[in-house]
mmCIF file of the C-alpha atoms, coordinates in Angstrom:
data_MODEL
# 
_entry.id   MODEL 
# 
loop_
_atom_site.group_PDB 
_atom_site.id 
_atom_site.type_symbol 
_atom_site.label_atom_id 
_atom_site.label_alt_id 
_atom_site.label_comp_id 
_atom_site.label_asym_id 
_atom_site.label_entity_id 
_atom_site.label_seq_id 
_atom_site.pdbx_PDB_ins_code 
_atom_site.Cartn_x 
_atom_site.Cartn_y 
_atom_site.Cartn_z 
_atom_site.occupancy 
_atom_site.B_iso_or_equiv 
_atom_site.pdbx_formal_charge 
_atom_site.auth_seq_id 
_atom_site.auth_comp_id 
_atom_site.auth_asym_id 
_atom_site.auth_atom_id 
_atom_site.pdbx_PDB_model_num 
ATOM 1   C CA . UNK A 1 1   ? 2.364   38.345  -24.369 1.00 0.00 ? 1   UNK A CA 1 
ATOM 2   C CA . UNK A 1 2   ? 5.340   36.597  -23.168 1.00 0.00 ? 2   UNK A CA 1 
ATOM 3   C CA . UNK A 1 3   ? 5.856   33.504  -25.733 1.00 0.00 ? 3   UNK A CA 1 
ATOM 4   C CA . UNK A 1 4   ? 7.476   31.547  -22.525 1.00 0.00 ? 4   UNK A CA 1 
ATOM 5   C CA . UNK A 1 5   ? 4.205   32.508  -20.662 1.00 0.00 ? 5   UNK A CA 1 
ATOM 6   C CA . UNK A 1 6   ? 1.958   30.922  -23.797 1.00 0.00 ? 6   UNK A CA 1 
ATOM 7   C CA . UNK A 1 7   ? 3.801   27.756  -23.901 1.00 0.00 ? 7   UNK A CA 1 
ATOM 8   C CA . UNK A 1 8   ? 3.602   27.165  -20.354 1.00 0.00 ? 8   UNK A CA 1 
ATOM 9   C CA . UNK A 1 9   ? 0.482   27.391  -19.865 1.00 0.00 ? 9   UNK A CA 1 
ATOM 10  C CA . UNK A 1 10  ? -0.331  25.532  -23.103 1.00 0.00 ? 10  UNK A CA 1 
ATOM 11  C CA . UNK A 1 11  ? 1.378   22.654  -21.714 1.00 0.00 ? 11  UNK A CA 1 
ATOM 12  C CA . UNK A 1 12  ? -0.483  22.908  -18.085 1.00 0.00 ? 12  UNK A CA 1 
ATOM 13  C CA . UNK A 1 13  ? -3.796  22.258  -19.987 1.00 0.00 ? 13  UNK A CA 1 
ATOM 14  C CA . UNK A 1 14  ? -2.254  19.401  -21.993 1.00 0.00 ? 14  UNK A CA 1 
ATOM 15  C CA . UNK A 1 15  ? -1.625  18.062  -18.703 1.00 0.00 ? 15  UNK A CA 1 
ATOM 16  C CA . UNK A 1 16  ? -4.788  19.002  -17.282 1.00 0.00 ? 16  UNK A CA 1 
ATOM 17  C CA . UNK A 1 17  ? -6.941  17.447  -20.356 1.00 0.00 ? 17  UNK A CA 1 
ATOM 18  C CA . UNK A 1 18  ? -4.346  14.356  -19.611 1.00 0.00 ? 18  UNK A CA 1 
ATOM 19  C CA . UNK A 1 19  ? -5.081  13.421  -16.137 1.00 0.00 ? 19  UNK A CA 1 
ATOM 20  C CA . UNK A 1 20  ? -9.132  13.722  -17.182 1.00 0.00 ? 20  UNK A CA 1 
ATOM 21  C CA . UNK A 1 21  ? -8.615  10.953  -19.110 1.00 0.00 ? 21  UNK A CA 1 
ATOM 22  C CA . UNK A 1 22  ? -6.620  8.869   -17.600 1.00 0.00 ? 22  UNK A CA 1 
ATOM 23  C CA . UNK A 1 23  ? -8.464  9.057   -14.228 1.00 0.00 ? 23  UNK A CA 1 
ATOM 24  C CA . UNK A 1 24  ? -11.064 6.833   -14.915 1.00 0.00 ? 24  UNK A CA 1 
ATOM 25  C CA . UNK A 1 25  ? -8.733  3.854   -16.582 1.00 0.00 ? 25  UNK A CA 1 
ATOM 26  C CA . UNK A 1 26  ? -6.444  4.267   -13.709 1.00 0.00 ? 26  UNK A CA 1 
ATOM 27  C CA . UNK A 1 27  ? -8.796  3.779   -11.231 1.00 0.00 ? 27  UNK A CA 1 
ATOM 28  C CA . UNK A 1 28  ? -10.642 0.818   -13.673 1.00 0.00 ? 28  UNK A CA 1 
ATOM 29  C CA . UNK A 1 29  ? -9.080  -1.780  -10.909 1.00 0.00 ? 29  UNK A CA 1 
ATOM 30  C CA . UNK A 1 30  ? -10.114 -2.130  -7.221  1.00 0.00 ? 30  UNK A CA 1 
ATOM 31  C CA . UNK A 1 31  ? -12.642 -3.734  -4.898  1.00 0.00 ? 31  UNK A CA 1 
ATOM 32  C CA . UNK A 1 32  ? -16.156 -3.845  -6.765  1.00 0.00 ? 32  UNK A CA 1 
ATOM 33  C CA . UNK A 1 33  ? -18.349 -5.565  -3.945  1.00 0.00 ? 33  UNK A CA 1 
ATOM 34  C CA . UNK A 1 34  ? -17.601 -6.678  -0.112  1.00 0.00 ? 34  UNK A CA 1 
ATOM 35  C CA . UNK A 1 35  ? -19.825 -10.043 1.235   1.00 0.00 ? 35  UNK A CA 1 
ATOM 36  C CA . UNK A 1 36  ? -19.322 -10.330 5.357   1.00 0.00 ? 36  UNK A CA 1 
ATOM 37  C CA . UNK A 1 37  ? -19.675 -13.273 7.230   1.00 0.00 ? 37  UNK A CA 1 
ATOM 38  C CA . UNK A 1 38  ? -19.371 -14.910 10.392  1.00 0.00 ? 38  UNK A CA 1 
ATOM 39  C CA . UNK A 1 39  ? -20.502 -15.097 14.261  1.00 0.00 ? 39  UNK A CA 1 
ATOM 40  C CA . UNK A 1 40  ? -23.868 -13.774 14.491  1.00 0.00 ? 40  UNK A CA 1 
ATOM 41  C CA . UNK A 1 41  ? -24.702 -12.991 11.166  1.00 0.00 ? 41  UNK A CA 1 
ATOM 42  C CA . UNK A 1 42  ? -27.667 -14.966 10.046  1.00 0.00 ? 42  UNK A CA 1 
ATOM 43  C CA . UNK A 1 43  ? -27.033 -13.860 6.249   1.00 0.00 ? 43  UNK A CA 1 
ATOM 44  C CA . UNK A 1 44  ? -24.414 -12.817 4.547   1.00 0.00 ? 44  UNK A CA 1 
ATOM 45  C CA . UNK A 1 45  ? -23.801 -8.870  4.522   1.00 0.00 ? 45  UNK A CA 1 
ATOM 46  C CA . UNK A 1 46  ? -23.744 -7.440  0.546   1.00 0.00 ? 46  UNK A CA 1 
ATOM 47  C CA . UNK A 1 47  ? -21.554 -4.420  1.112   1.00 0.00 ? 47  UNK A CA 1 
ATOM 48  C CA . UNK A 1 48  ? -23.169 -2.727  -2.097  1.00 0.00 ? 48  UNK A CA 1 
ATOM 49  C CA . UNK A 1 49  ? -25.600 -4.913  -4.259  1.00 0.00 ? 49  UNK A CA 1 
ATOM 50  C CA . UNK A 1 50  ? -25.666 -5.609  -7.676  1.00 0.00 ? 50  UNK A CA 1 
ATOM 51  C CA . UNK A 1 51  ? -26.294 -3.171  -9.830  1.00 0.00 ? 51  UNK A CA 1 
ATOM 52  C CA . UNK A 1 52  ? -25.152 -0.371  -7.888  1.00 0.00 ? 52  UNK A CA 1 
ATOM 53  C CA . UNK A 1 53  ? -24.242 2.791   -9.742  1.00 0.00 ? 53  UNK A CA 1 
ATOM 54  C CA . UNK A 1 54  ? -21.743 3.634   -7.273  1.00 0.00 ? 54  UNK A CA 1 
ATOM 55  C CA . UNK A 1 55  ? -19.364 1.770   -4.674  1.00 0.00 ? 55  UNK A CA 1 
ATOM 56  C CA . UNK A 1 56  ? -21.127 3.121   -1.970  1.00 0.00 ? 56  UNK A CA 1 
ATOM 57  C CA . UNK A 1 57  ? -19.797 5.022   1.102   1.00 0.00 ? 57  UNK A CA 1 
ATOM 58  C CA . UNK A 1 58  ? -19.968 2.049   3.129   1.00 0.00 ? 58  UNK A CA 1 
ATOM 59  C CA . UNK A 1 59  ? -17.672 -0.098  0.905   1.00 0.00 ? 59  UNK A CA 1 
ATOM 60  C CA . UNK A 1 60  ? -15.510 2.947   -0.066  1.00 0.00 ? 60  UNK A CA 1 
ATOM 61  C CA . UNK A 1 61  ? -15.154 3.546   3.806   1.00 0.00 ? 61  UNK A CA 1 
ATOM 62  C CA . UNK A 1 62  ? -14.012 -0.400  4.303   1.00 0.00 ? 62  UNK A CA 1 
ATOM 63  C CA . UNK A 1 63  ? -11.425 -0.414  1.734   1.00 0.00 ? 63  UNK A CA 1 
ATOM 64  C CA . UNK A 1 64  ? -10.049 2.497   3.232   1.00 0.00 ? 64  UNK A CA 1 
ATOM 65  C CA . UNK A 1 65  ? -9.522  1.663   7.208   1.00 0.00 ? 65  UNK A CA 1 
ATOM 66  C CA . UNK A 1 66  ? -9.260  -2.615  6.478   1.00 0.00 ? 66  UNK A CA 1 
ATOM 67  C CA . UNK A 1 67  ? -5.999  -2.662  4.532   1.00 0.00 ? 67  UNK A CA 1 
ATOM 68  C CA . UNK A 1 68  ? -6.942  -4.309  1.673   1.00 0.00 ? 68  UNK A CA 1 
ATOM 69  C CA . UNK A 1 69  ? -4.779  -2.301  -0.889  1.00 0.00 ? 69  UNK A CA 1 
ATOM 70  C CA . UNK A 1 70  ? -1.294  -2.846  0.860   1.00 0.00 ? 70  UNK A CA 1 
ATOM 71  C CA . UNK A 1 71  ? -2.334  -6.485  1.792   1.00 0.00 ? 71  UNK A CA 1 
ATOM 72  C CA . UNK A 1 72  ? -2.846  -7.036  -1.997  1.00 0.00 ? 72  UNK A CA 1 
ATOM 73  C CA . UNK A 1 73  ? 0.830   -5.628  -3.658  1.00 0.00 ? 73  UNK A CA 1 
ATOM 74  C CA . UNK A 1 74  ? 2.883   -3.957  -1.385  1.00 0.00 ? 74  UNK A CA 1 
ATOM 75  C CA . UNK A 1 75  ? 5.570   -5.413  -0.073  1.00 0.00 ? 75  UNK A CA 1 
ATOM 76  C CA . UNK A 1 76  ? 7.577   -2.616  1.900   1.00 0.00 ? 76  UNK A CA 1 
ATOM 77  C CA . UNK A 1 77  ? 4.584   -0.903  3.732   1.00 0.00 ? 77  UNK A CA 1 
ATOM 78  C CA . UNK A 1 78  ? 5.435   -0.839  7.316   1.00 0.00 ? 78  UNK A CA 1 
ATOM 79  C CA . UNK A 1 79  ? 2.127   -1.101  8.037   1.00 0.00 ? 79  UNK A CA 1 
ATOM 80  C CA . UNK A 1 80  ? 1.874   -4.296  7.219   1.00 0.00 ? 80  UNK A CA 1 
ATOM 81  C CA . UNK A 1 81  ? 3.747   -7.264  8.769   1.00 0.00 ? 81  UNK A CA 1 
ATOM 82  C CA . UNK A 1 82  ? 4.013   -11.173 8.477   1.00 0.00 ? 82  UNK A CA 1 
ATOM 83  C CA . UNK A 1 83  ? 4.307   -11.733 12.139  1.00 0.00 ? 83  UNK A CA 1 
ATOM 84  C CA . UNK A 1 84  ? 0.849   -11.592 14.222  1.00 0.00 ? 84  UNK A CA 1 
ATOM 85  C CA . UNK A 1 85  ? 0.021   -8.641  16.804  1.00 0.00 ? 85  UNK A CA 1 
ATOM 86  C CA . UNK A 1 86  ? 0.250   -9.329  20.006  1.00 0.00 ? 86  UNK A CA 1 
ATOM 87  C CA . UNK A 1 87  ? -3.064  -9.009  22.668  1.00 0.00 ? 87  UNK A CA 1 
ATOM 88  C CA . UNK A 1 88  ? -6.520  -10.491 22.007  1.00 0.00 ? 88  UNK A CA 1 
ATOM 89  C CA . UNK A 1 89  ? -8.196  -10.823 18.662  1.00 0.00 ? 89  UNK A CA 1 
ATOM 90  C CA . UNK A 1 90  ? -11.631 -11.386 19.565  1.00 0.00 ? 90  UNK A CA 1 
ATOM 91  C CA . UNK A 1 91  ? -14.126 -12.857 16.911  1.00 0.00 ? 91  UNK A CA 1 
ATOM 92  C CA . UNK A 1 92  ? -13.310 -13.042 13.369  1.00 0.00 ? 92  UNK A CA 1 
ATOM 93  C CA . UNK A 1 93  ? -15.230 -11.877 10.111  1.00 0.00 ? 93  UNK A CA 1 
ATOM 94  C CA . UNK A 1 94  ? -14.540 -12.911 6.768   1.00 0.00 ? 94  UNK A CA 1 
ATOM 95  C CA . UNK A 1 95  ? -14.446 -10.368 3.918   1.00 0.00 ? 95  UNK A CA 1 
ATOM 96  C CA . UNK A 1 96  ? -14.880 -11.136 0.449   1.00 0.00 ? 96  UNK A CA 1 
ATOM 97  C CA . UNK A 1 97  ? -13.861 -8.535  -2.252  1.00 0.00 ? 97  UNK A CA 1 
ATOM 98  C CA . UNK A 1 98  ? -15.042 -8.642  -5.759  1.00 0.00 ? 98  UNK A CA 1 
ATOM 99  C CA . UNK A 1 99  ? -11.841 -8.141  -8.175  1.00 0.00 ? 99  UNK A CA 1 
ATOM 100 C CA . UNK A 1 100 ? -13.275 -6.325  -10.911 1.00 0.00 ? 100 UNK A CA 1 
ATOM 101 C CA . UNK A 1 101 ? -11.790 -4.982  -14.111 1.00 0.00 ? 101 UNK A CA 1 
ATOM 102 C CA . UNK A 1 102 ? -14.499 -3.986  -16.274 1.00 0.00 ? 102 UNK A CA 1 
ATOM 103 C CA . UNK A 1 103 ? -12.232 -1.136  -18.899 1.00 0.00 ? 103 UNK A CA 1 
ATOM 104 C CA . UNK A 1 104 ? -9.466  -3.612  -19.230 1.00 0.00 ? 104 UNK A CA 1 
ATOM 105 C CA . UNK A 1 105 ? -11.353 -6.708  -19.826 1.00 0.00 ? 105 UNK A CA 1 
ATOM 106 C CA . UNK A 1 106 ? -10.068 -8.448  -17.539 1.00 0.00 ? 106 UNK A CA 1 
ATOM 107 C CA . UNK A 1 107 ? -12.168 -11.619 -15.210 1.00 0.00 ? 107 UNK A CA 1 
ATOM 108 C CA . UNK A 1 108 ? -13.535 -10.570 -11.960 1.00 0.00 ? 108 UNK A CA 1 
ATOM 109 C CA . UNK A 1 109 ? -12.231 -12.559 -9.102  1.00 0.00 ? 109 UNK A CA 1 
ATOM 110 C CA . UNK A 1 110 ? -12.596 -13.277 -5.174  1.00 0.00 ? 110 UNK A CA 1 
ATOM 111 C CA . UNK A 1 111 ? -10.277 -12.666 -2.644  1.00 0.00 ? 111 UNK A CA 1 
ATOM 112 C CA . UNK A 1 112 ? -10.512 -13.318 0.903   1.00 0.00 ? 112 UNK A CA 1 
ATOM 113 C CA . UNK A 1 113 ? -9.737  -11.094 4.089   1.00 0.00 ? 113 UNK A CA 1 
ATOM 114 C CA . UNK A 1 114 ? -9.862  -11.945 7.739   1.00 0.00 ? 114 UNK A CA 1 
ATOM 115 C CA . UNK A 1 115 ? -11.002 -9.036  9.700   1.00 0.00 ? 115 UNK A CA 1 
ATOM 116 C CA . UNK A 1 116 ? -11.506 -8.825  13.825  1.00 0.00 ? 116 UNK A CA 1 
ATOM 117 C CA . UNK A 1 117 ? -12.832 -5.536  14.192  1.00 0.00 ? 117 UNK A CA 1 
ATOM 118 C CA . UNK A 1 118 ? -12.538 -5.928  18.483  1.00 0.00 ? 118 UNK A CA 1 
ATOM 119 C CA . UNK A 1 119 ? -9.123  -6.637  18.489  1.00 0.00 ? 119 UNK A CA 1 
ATOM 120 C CA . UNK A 1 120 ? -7.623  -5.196  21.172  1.00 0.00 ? 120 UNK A CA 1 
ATOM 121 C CA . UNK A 1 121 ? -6.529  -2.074  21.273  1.00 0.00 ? 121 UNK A CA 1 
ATOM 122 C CA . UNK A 1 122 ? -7.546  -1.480  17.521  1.00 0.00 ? 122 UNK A CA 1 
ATOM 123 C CA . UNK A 1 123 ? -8.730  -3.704  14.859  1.00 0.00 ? 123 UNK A CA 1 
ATOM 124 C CA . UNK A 1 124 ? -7.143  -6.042  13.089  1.00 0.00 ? 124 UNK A CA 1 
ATOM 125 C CA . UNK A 1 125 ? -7.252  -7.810  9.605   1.00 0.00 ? 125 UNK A CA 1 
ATOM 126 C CA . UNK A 1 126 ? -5.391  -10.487 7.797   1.00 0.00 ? 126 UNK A CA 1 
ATOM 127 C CA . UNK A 1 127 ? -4.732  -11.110 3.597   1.00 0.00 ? 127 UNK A CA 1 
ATOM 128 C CA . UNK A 1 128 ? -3.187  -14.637 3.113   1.00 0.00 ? 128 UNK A CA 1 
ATOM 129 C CA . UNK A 1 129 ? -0.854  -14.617 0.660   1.00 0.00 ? 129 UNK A CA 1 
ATOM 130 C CA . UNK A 1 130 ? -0.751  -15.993 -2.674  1.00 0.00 ? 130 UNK A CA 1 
ATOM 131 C CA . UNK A 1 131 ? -4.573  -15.627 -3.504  1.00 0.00 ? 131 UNK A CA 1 
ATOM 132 C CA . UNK A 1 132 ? -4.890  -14.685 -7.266  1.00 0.00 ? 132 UNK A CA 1 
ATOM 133 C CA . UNK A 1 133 ? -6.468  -11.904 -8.959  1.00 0.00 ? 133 UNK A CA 1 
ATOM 134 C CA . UNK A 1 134 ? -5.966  -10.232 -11.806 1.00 0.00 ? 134 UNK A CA 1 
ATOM 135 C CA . UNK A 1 135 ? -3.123  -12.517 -12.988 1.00 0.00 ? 135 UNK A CA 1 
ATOM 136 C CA . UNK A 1 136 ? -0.802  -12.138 -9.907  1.00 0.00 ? 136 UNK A CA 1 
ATOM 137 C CA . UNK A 1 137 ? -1.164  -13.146 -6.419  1.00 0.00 ? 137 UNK A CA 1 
ATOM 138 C CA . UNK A 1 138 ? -1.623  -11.101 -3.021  1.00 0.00 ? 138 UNK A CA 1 
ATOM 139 C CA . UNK A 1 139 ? 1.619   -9.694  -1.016  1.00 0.00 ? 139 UNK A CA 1 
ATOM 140 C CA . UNK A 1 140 ? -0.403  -11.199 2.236   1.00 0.00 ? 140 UNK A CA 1 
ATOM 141 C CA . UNK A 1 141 ? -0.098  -10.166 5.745   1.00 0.00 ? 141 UNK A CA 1 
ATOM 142 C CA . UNK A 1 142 ? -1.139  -8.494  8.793   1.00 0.00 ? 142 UNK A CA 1 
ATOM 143 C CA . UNK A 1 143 ? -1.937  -4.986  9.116   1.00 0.00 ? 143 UNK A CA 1 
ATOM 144 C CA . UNK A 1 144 ? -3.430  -2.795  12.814  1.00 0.00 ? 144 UNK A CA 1 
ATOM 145 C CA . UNK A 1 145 ? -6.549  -0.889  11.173  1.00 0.00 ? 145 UNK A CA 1 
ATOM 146 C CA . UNK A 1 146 ? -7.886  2.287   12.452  1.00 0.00 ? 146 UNK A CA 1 
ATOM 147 C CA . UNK A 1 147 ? -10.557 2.136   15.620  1.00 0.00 ? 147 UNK A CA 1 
ATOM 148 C CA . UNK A 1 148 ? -13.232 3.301   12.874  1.00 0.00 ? 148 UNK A CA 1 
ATOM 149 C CA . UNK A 1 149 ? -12.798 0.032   11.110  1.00 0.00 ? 149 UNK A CA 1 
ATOM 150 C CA . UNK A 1 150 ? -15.448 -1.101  14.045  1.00 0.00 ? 150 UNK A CA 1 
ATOM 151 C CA . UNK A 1 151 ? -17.576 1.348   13.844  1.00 0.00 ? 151 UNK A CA 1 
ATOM 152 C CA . UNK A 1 152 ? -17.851 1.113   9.671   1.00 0.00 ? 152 UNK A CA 1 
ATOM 153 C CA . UNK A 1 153 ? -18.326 -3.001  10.249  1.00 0.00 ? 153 UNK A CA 1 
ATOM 154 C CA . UNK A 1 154 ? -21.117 -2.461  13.198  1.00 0.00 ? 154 UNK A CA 1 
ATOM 155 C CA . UNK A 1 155 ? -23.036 -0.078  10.644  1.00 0.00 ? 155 UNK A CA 1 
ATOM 156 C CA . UNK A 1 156 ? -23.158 -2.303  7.932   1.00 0.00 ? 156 UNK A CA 1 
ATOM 157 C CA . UNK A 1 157 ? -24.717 -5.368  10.253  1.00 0.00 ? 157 UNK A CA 1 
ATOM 158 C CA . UNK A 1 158 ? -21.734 -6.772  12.360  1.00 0.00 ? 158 UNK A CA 1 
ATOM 159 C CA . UNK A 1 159 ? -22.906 -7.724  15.687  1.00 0.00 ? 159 UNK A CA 1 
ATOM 160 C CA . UNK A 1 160 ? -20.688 -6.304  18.237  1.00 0.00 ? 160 UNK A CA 1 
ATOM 161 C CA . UNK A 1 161 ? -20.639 -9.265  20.736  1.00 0.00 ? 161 UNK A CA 1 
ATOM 162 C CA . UNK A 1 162 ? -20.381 -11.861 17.889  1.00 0.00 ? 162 UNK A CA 1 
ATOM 163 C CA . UNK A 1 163 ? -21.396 -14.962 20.004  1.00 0.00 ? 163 UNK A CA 1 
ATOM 164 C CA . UNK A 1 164 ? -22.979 -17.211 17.675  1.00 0.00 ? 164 UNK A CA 1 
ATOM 165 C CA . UNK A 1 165 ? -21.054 -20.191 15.653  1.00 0.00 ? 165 UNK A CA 1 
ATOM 166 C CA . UNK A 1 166 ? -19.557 -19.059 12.277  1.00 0.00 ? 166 UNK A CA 1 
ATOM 167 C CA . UNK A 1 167 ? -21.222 -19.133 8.826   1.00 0.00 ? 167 UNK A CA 1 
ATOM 168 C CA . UNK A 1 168 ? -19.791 -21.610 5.984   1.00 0.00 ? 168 UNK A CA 1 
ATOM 169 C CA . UNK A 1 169 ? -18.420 -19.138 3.751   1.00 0.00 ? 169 UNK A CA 1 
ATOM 170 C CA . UNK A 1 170 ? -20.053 -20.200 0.243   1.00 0.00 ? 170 UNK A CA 1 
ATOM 171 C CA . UNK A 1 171 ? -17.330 -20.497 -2.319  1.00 0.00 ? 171 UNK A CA 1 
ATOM 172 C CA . UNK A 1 172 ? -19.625 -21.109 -5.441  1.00 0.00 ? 172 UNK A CA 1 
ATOM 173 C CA . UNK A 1 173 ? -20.817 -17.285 -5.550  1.00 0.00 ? 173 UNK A CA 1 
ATOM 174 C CA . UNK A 1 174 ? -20.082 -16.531 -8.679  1.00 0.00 ? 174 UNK A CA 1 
ATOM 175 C CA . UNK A 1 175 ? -20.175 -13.148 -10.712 1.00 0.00 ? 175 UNK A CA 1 
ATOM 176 C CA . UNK A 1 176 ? -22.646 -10.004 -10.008 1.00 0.00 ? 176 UNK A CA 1 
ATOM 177 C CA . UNK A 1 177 ? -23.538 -7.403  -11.933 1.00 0.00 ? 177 UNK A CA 1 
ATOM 178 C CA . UNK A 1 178 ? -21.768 -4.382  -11.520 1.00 0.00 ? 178 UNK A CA 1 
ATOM 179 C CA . UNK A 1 179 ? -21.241 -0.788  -12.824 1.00 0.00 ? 179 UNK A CA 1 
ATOM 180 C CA . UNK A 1 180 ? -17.492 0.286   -13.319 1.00 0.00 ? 180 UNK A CA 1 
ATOM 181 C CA . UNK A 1 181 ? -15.637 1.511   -10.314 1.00 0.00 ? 181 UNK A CA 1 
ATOM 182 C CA . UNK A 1 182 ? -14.242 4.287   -11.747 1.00 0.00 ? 182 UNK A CA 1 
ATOM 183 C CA . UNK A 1 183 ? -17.882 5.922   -11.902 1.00 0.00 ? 183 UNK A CA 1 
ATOM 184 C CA . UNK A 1 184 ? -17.251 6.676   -7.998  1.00 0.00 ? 184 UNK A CA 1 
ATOM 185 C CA . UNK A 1 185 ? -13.706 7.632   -7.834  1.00 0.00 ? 185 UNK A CA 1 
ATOM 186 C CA . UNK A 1 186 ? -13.196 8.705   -11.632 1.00 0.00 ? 186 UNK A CA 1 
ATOM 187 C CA . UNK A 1 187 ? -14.604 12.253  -10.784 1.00 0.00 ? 187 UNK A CA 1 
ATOM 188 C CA . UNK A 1 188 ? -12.005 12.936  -7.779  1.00 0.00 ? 188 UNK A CA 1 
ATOM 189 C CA . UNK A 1 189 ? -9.129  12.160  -9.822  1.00 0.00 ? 189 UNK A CA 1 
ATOM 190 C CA . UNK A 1 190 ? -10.439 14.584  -12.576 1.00 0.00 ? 190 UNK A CA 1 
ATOM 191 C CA . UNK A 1 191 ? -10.992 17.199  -10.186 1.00 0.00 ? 191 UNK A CA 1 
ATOM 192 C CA . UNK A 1 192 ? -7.634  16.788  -8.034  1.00 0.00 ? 192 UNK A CA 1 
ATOM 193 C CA . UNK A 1 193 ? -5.917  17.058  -11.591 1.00 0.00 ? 193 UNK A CA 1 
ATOM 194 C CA . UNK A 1 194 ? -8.031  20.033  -12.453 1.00 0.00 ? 194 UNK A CA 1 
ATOM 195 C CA . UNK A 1 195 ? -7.363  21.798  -8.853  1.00 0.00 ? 195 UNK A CA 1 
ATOM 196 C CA . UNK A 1 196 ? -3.468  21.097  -9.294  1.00 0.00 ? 196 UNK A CA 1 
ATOM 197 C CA . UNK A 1 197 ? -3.064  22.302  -12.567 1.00 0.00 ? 197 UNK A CA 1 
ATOM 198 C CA . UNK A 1 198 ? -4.846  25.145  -11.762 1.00 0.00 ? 198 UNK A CA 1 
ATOM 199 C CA . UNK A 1 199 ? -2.679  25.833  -8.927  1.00 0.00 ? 199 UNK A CA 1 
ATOM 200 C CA . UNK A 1 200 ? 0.494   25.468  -11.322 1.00 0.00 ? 200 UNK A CA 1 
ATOM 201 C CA . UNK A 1 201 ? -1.216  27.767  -13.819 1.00 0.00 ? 201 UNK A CA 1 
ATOM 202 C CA . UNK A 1 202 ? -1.553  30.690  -11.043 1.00 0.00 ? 202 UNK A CA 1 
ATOM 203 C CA . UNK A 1 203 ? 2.142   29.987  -9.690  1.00 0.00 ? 203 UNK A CA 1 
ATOM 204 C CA . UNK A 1 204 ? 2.943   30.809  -13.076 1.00 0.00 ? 204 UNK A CA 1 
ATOM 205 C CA . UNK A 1 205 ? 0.923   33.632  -13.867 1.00 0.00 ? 205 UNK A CA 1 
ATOM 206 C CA . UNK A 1 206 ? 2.421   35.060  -10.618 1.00 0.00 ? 206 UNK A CA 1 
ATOM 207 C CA . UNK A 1 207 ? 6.006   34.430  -11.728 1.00 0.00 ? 207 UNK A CA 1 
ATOM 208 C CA . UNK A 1 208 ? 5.145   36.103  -15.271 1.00 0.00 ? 208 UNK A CA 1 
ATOM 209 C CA . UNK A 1 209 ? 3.515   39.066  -13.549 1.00 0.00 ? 209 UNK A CA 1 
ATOM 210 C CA . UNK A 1 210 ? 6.747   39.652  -10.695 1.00 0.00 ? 210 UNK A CA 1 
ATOM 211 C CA . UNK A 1 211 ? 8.863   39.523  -13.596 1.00 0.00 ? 211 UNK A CA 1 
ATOM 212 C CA . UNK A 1 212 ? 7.314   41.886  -15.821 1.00 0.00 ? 212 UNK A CA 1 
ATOM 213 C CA . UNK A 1 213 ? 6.825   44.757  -12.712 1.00 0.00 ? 213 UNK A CA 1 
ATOM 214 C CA . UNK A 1 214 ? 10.542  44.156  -12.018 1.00 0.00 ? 214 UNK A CA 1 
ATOM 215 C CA . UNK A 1 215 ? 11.479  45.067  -15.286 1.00 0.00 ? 215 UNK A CA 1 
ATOM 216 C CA . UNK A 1 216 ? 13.416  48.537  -15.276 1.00 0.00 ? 216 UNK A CA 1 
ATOM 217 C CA . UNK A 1 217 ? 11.959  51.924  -17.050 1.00 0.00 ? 217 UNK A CA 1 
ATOM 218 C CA . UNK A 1 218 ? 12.774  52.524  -20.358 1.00 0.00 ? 218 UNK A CA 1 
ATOM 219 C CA . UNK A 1 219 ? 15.251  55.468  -20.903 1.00 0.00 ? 219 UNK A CA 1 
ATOM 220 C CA . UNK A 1 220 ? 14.449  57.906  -23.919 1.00 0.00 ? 220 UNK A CA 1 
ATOM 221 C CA . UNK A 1 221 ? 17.956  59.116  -25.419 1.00 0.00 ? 221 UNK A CA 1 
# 
C-alpha cells in the first residue's frame, strides 16, 4: 500500500478521535435555562427545569431564532445593530438565561434579554450591553428574529395578546441544578466531525485509487 495513502489517513483519524473530544468542552459554555416573564403570564415560564438531562427542544429552539449568541460577543454581525427598528414593537417579554459553565468551573450567571415576539413585521429582541458573565460583558444590541421566534414563545406559555400589567422580574433567583450542556449538543459535534472526516477519508481513497488506474503498463524487455 501506498505509504502516502497510510499516513493520510492515519492523520484523518487523529483528527477524527480529536474533534470527539473536544466537542463536548467546546460546547461546555452556553445558555443552561430560560425564565419568561411579563404581560399575561401569571408565573414565570421555566424554559427547561432543574434537573433536566437535556436542554430541551424548546430552549434549544429559543437560543436559536432570539439572538442571544451574537447579542452576547459579536461585534461585527450585521444582524445585529445599536440603533432600534423602526414600526411597532408590541408587548415586551423578559428572558433570563442561565450562564453556565459546569467543565470549566466557572460561576453560573444571569443575563437579561428583552424579547417582543409581535413586533411588526417579525420579532424583535434586545441584549443591553455590558451585563457580565463569564468574566466579560455582553456586545449588546438589537437584532430582527425569525417569524418562528413567535410561534416557539406562544408554545412555551406566551399569551399572544399580552394585555395584562407586567410581572416584577425577581432578581434574587439564584442557582438551579443543572446537567452539563454539552450532554445535548456534545453528540452533534462528534458526529459532524465523524461525517467530515469520513468524507475526507473517501476523497482520498478516491484520489489514491485514480492514481493507481492511471498508472501506465509495465513493459517486459
Amino acid at each position: 500500500m501506498n505509504p502516502g495513502f497510510v499516513r493520510t489517513v492515519t492523520r484523518v483519524s487523529l483528527a477524527s478521535a480529536l474533534l470527539l473530544l473536544i466537542a463536548p468542552s467546546a460546547s461546555a459554555k452556553g445558555p443552561s435555562q430560560a425564565v419568561v416573564s411579563g404581560p399575561g403570564i401569571e408565573h414565570h415560564i421555566v424554559v427547561r427545569p432543574p434537573g433536566a438531562s437535556t436542554i430541551g427542544a424548546d430552549l434549544a429552539a429559543l437560543i436559536d431564532s432570539s439572538g442571544i449568541f451574537p447579542q452576547l460577543w459579536c461585534r461585527a454581525c450585521q444582524d445585529v445593530t445599536a440603533k432600534r427598528p423602526a414600526g411597532p414593537l408590541g408587548p415586551m417579554y423578559v428572558v433570563r438565561y442561565r450562564m453556565s459553565s459546569e467543565l470549566t468551573g466557572g460561576s453560573a450567571s444571569w443575563v437579561e434579554q428583552h424579547v417582543y415576539p409581535f413586533a411588526a413585521p417579525t420579532p424583535v429582541t434586545f441584549l443591553a450591553p455590558g451585563q457580565m458573565y463569564w468574566g466579560r460583558r455582553t456586545v449588546g444590541g438589537w437584532y430582527k428574529a425569525a417569524p418562528r421566534l413567535e410561534r416557539i414563545l406562544v408554545g412555551i406559555g406566551v399569551p399572544k395578546d399580552g394585555q395584562s400589567t407586567p410581572i416584577p422580574i425577581d432578581n434574587g433567583m439564584g442557582d438551579v441544578v443543572t446537567t452539563p450542556f454539552w450532554l445535548s449538543v456534545g453528540g452533534i459535534l462528534a458526529g459532524v466531525g465523524i461525517f467530515v472526516a469520513g468524507i475526507v477519508g473517501l476523497v482520498v481513497l478516491g484520489h489514491s485509487w485514480r492514481r493507481r488506474t492511471r498508472r501506465p503498463p509495465e513493459v517486459n524487455a
